[in-house]
MIDOSE-1310 file (N, C-alpha, C; in nm, 2 decimals, decimal comma, always signed):
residues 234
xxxx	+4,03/-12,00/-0,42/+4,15/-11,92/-0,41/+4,20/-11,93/-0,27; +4,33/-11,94/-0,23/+4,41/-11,96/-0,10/+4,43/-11,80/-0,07; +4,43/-11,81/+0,08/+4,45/-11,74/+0,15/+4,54/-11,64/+0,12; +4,67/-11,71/+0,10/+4,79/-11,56/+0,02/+4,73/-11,51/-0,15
xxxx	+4,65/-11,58/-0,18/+4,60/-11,60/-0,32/+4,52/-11,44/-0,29; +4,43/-11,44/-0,19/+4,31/-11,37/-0,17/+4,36/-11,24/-0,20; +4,44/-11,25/-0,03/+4,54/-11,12/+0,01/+4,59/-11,07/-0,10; +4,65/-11,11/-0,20/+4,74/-11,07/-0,29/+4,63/-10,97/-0,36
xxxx	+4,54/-11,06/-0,44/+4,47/-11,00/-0,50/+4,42/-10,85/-0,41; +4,38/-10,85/-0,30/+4,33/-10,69/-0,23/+4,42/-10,63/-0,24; +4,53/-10,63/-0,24/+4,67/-10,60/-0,21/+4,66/-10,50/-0,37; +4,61/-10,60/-0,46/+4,60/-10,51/-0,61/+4,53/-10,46/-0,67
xxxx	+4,41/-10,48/-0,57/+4,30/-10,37/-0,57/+4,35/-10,24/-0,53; +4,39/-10,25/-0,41/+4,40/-10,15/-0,32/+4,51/-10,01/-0,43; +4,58/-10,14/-0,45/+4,69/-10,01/-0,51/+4,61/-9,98/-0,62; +4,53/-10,07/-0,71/+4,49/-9,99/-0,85/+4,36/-9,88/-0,81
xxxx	+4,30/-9,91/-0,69/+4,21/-9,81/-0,67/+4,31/-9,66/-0,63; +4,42/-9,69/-0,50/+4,50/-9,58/-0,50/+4,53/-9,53/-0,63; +4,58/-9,57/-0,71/+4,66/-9,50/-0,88/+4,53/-9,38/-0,95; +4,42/-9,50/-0,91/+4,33/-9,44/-0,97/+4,23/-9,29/-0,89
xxxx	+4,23/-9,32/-0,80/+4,24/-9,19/-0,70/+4,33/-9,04/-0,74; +4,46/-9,11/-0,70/+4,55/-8,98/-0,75/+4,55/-8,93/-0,88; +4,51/-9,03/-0,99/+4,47/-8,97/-1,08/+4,38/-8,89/-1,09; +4,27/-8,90/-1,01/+4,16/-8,80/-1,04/+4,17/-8,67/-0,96
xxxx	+4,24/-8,68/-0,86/+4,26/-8,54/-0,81/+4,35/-8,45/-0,85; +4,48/-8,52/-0,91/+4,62/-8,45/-0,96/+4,53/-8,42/-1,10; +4,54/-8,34/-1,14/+4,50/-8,28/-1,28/+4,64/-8,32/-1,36; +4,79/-8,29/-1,28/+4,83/-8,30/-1,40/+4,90/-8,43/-1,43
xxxx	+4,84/-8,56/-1,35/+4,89/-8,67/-1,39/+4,84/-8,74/-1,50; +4,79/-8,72/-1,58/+4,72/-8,69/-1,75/+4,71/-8,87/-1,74; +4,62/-8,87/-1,60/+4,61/-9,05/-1,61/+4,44/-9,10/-1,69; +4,32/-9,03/-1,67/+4,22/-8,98/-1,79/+4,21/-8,93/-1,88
xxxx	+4,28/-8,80/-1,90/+4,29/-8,73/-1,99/+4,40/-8,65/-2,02; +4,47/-8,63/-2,14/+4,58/-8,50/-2,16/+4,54/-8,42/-2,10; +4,65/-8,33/-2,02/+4,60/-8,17/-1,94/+4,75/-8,10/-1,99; +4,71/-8,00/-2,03/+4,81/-7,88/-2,06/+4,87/-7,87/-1,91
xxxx	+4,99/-7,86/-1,85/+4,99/-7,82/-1,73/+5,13/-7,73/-1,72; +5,22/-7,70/-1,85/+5,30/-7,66/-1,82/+5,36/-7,62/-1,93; +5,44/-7,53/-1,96/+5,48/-7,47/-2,11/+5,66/-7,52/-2,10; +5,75/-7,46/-2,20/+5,83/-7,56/-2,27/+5,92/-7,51/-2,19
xxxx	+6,05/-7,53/-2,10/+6,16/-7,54/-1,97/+6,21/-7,44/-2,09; +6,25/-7,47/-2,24/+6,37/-7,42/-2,28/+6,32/-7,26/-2,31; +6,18/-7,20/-2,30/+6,15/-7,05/-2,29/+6,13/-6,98/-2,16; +6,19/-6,90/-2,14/+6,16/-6,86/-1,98/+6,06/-6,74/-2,00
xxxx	+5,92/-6,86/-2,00/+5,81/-6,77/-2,01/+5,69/-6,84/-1,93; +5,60/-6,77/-1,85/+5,54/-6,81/-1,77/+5,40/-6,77/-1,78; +5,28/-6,82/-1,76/+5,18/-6,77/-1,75/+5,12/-6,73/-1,58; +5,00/-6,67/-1,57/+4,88/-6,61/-1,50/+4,75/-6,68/-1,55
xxxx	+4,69/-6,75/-1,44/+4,52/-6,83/-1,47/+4,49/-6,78/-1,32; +4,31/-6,72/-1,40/+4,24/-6,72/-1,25/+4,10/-6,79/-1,30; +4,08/-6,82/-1,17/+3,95/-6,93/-1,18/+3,87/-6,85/-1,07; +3,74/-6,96/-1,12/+3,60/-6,89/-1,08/+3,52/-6,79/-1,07
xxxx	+3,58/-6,66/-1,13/+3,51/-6,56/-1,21/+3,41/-6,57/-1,29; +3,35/-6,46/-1,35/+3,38/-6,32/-1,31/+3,35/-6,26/-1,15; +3,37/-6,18/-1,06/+3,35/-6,14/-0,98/+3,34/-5,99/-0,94; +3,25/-5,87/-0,93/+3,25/-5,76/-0,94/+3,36/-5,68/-0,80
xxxx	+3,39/-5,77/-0,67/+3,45/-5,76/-0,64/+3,56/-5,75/-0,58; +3,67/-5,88/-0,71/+3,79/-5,86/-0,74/+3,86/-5,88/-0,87; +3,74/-5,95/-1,00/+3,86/-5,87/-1,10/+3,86/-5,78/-1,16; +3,76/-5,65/-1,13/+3,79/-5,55/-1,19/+3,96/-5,52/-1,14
xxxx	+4,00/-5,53/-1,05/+4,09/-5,48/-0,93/+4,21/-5,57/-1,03; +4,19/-5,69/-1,03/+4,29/-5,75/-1,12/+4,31/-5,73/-1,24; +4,17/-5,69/-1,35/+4,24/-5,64/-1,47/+4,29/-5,48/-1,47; +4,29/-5,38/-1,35/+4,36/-5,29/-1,35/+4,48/-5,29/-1,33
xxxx	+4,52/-5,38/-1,20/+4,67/-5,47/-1,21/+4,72/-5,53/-1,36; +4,64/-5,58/-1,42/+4,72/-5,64/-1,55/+4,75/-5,57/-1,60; +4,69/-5,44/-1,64/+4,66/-5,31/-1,76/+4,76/-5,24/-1,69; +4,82/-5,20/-1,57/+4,92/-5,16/-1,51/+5,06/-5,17/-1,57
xxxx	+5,04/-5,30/-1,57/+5,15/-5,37/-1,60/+5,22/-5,46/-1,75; +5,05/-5,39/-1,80/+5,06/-5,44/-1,95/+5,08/-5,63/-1,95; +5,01/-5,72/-1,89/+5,02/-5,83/-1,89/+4,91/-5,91/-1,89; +4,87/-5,98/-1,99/+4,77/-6,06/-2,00/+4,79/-6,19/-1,97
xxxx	+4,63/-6,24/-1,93/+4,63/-6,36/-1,83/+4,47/-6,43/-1,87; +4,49/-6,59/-1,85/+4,37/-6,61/-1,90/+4,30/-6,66/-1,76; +4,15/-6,61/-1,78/+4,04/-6,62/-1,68/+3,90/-6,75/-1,76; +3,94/-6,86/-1,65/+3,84/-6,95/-1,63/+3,73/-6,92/-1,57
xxxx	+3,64/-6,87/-1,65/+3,52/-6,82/-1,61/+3,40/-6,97/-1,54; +3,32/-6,95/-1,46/+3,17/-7,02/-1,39/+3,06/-6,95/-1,48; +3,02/-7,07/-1,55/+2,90/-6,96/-1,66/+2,78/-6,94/-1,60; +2,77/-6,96/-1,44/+2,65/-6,91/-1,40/+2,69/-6,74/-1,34
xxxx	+2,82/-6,74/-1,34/+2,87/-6,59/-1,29/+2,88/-6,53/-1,38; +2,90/-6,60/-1,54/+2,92/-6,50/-1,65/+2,79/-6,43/-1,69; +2,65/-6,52/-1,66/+2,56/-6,48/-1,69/+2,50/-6,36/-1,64; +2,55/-6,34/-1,48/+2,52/-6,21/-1,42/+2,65/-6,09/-1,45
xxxx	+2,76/-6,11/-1,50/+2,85/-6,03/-1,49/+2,92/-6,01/-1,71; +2,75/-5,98/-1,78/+2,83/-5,98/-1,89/+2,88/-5,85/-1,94; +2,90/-5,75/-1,89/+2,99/-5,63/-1,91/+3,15/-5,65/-1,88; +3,17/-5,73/-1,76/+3,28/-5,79/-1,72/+3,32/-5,85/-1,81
xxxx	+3,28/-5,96/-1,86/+3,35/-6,01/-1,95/+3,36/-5,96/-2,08; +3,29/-5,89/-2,14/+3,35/-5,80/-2,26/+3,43/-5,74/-2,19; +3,48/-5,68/-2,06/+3,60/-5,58/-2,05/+3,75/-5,70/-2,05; +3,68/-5,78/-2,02/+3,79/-5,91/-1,99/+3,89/-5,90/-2,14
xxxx	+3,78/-5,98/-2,21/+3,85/-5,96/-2,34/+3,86/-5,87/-2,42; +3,77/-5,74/-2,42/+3,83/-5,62/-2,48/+3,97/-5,61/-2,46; +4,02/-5,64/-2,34/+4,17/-5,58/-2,27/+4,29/-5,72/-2,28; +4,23/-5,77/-2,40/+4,32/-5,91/-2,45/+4,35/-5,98/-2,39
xxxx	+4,26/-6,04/-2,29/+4,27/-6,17/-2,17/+4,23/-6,26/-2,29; +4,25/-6,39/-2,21/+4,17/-6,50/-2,26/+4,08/-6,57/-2,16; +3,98/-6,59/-2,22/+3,89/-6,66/-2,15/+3,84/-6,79/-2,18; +3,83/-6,85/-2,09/+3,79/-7,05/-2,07/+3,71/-7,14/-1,97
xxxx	+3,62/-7,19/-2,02/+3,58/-7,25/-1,95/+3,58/-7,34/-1,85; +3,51/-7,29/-1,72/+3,56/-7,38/-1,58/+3,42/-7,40/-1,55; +3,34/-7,45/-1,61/+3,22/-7,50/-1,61/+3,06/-7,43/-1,61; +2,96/-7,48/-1,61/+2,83/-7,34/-1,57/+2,83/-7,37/-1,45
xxxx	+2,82/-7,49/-1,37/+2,75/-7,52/-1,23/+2,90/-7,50/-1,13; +3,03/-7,58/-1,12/+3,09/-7,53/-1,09/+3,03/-7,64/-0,92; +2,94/-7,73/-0,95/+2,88/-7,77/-0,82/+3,02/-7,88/-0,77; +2,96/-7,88/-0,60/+3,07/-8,00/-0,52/+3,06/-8,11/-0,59
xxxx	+2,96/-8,17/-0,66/+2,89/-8,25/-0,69/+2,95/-8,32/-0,86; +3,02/-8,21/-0,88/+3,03/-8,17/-1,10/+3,09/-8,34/-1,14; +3,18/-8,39/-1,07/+3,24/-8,46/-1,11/+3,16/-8,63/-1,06; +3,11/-8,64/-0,99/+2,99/-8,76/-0,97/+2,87/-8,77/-1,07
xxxx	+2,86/-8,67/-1,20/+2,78/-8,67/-1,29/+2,81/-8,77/-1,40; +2,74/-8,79/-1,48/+2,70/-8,91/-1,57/+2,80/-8,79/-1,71; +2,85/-8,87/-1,79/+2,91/-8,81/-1,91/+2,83/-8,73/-1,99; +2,70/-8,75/-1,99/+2,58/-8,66/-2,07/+2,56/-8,57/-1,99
xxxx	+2,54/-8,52/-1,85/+2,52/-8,45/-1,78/+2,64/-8,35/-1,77; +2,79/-8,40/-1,78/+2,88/-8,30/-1,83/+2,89/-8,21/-1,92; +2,86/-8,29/-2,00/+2,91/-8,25/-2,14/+2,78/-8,15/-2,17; +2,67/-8,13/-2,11/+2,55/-8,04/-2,15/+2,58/-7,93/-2,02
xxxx	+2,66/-7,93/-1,94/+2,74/-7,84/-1,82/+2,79/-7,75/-1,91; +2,94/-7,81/-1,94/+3,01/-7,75/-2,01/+2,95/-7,71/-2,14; +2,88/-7,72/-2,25/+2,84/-7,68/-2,36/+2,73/-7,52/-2,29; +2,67/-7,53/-2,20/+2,60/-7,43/-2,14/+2,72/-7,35/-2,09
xxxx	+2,84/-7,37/-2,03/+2,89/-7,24/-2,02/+2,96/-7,16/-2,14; +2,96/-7,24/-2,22/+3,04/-7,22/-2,35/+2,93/-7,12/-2,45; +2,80/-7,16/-2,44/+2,70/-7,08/-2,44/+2,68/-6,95/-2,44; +2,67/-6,95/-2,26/+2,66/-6,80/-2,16/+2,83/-6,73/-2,20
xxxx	+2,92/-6,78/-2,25/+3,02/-6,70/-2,27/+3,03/-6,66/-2,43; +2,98/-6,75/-2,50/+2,98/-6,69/-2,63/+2,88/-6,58/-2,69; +2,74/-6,60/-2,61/+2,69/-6,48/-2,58/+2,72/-6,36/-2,51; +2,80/-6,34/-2,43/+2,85/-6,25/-2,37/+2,99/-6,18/-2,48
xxxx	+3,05/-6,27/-2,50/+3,18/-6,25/-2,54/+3,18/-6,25/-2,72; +3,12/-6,33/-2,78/+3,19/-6,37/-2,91/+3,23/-6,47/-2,98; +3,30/-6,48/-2,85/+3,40/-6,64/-2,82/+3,37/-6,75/-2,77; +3,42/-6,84/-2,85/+3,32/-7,02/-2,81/+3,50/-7,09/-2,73
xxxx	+3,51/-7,04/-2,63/+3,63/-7,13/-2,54/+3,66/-7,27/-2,64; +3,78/-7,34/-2,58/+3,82/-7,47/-2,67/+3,88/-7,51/-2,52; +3,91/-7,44/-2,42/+4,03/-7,43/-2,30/+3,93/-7,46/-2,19; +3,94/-7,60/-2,12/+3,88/-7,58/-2,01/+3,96/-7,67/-1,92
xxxx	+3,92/-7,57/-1,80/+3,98/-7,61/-1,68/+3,87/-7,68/-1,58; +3,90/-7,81/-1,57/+3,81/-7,91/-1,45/+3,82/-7,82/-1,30; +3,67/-7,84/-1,26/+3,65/-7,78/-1,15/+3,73/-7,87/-1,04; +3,80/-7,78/-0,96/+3,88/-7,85/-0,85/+3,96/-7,93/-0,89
xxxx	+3,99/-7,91/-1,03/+4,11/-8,04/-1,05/+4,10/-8,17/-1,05; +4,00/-8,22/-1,06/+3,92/-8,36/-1,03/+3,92/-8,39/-1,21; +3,96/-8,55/-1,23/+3,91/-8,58/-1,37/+3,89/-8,70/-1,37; +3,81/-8,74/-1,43/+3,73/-8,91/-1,42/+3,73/-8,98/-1,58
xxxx	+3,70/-9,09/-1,60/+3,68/-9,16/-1,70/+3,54/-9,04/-1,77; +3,42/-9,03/-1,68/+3,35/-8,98/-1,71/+3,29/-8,84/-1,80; +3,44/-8,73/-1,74/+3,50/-8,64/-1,74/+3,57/-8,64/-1,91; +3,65/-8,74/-1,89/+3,74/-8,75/-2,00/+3,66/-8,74/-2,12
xxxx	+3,55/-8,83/-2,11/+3,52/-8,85/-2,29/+3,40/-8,70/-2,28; +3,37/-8,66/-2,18/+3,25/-8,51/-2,22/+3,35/-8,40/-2,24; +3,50/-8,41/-2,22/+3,59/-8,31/-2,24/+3,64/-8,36/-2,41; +3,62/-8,48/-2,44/+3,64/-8,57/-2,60/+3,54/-8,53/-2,72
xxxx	+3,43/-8,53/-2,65/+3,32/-8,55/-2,70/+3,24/-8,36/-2,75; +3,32/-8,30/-2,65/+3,29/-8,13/-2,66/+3,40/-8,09/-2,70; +3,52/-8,20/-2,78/+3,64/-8,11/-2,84/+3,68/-8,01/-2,77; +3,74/-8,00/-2,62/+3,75/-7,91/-2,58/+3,90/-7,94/-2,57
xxxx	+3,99/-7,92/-2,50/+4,13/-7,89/-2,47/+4,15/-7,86/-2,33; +4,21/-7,98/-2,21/+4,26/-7,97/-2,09/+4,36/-7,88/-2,06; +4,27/-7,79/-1,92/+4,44/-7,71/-1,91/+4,43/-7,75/-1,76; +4,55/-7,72/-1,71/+4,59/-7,72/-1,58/+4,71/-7,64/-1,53
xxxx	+4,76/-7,65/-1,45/+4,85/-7,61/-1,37/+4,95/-7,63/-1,32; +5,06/-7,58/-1,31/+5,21/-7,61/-1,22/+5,25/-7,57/-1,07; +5,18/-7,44/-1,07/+5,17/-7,38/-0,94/+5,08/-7,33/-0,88; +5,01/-7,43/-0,79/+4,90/-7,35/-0,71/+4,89/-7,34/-0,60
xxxx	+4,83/-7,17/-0,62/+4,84/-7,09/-0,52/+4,79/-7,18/-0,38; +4,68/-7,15/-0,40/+4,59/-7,20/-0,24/+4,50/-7,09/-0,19; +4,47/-7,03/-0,32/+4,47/-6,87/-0,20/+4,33/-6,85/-0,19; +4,27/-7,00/-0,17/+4,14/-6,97/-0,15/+4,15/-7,01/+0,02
xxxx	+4,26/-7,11/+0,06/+4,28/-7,12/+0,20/+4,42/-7,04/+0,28; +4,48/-6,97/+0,16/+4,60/-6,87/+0,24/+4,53/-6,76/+0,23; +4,50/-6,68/+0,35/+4,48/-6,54/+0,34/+4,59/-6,48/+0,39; +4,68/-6,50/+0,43/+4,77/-6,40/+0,47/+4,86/-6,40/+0,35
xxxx	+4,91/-6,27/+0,35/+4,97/-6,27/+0,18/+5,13/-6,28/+0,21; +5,15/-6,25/+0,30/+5,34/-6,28/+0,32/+5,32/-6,45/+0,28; +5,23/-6,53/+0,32/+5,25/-6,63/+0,33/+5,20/-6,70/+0,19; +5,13/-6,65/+0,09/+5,11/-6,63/+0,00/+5,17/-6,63/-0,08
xxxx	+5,26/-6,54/-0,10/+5,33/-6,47/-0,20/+5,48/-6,56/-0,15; +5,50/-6,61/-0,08/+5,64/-6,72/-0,02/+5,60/-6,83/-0,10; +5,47/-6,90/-0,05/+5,47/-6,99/-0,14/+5,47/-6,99/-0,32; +5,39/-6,91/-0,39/+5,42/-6,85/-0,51/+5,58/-6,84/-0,58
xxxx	+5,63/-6,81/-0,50/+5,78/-6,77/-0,54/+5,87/-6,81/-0,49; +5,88/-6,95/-0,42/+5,95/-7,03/-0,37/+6,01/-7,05/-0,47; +5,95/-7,17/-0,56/+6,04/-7,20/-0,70/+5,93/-7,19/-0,81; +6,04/-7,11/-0,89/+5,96/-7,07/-1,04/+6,02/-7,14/-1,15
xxxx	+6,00/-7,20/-1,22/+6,05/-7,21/-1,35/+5,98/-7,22/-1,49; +6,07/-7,19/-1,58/+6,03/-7,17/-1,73/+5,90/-7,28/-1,72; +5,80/-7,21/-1,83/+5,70/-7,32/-1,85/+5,57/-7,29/-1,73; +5,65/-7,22/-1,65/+5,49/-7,24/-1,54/+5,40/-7,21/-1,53
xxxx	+5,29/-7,25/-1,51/+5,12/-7,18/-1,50/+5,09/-7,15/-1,37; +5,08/-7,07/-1,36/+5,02/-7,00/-1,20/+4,84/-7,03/-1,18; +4,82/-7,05/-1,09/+4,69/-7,08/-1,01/+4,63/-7,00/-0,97; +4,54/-6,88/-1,03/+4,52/-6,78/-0,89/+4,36/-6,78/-0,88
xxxx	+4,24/-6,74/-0,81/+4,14/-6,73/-0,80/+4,13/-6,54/-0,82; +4,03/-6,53/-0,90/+4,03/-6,39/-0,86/+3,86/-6,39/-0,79; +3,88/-6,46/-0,68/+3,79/-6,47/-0,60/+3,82/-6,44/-0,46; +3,95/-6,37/-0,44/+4,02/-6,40/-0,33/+4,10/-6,28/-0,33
xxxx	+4,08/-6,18/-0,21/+4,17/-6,02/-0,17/+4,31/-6,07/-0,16; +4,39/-6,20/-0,09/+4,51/-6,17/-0,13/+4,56/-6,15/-0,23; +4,51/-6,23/-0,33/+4,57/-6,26/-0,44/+4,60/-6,10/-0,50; +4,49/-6,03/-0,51/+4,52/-5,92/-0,54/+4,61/-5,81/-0,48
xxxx	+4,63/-5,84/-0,37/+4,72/-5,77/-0,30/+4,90/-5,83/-0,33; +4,89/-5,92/-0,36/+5,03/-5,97/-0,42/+5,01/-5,97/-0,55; +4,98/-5,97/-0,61/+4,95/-5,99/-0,79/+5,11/-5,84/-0,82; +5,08/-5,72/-0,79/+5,18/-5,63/-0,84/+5,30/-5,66/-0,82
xxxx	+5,30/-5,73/-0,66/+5,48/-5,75/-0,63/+5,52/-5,87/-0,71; +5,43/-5,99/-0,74/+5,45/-6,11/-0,82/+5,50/-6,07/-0,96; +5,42/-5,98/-1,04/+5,46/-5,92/-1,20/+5,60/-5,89/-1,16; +5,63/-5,74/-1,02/+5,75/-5,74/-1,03/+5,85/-5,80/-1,05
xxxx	+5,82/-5,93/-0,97/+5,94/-6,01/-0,93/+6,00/-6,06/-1,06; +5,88/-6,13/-1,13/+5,87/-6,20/-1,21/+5,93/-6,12/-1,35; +5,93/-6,00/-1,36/+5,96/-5,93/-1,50/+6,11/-5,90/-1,43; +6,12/-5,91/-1,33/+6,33/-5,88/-1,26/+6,37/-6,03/-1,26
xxxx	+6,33/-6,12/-1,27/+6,42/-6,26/-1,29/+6,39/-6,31/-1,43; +6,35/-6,20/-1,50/+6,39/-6,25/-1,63/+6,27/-6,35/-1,68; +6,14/-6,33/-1,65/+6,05/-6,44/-1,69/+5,94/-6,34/-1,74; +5,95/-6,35/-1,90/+5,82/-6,32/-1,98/+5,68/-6,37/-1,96
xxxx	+5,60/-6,28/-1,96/+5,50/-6,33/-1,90/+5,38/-6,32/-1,99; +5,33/-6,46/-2,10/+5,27/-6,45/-2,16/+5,14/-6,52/-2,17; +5,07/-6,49/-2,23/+4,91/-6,55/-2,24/+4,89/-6,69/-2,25; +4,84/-6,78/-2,17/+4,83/-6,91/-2,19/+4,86/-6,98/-2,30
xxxx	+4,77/-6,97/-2,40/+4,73/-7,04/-2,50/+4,83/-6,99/-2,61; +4,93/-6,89/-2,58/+5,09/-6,84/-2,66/+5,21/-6,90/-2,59; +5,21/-6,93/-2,44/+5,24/-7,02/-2,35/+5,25/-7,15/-2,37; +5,17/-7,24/-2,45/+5,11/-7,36/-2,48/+5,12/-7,38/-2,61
xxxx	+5,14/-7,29/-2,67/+5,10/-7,30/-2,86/+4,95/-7,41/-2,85; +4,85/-7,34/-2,81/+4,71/-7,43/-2,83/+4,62/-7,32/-2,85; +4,53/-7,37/-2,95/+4,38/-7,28/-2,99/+4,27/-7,22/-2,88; +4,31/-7,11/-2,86/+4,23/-7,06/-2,74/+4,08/-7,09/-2,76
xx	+4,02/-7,05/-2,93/+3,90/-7,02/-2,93/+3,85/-7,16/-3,05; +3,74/-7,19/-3,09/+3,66/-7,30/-3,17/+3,68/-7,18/-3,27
């Protein structure tokens, strides 16, 4: 192979490794797998998702905000938190949330695992939640947003259903909440899924002025998986 021959070729590496990169961090470039990431422009209806819960020291605080305001939201539970927190989660769903799987381990590590090694992750949190709850999730959300070949077929293979997101927050690295709540509501539109951690005091501190805003510009604010027309539970 000649010189420009070589080059060319790296040249097509490079970009198919790039493609393939952003695929795995963008959740909603559905370049692995289908990801729910956004509900239909022509309903101006929006959803609420919080991830990595349960937490005893902020969603009680957020499902009093919801119950406030009469608005349900679905919570991506860590099934090693559900296992310590299963009162929580019966109040979760007593109070008509939805709940879904965002893995048991939840480690930096989740997505450098082997496809059998996933898929017995995710079936254990699906476990610790249906013991706790009732409910065998169908709805999972990839940790950090990361999805792989690997990923794909244990999310195939556990018949689960990709969700993701339109708008995220950050608010695991915005603590200031003016700055928070700017980005959030910069631009909204029909269809969108919010990002929120209920692992994080801003969030909760903007969560009531966000419903307001959001019920004064005319955006219904409904439960994911009514949001999506998809099977919350197996």
């Amino acid at each position: 192979m000649g010189g420009h021959a070589c080059l060319e070729a790296a040249h097509t590496f490079a970009r198919s490794f790039g493609i393939c990169g952003l695929g795995a961090i963008n959740v909603r470039s559905n370049y692995f797998v289908r990801t729910h990431s956004k509900g239909k422009r022509s309903d101006k209806s929006v959803a609420l998702s919080f991830d990595d819960g349960p937490l005893t020291e902020f969603t009680p605080q957020i499902l009093d905000i919801l119950a406030q305001f009469n608005v349900r939201a679905a919570f991506f539970c860590i099934g090693h938190r559900v296992e310590q927190e299963p009162a929580l989660m019966k109040r979760i769903v007593g109070e008509g949330h939805l709940v879904g799987n965002h893995s048991f381990s939840h480690s930096p590590t989740f997505d450098l695992q082997t496809t059998a090694a996933m898929k017995t992750d995710l079936a254990r949190a699906n476990e610790v939640i249906k013991s706790a709850t009732g409910l065998q999730p169908r709805l999972f959300r990839p940790p950090y947003g990361v999805t792989n070949p690997m990923l794909a077929r244990a999310i195939r293979k556990g018949k689960f259903i990709a969700v993701g997101w339109s708008v995220r927050s950050f608010d695991t690295v915005i603590k200031d909440e003016d700055k928070l709540f700017e980005r959030v509501t910069k631009k909204i539109e029909a269809g969108d899924i919010f990002l929120f951690h209920d692992t994080a005091a801003a969030t909760v501190r903007i969560l009531p002025a966000l419903i307001k805003q959001l019920k004064r510009d005319g955006f219904a604010i409904k439960r994911l998986d009514e949001l999506l027309n998809i099977p919350a539970y197996a």
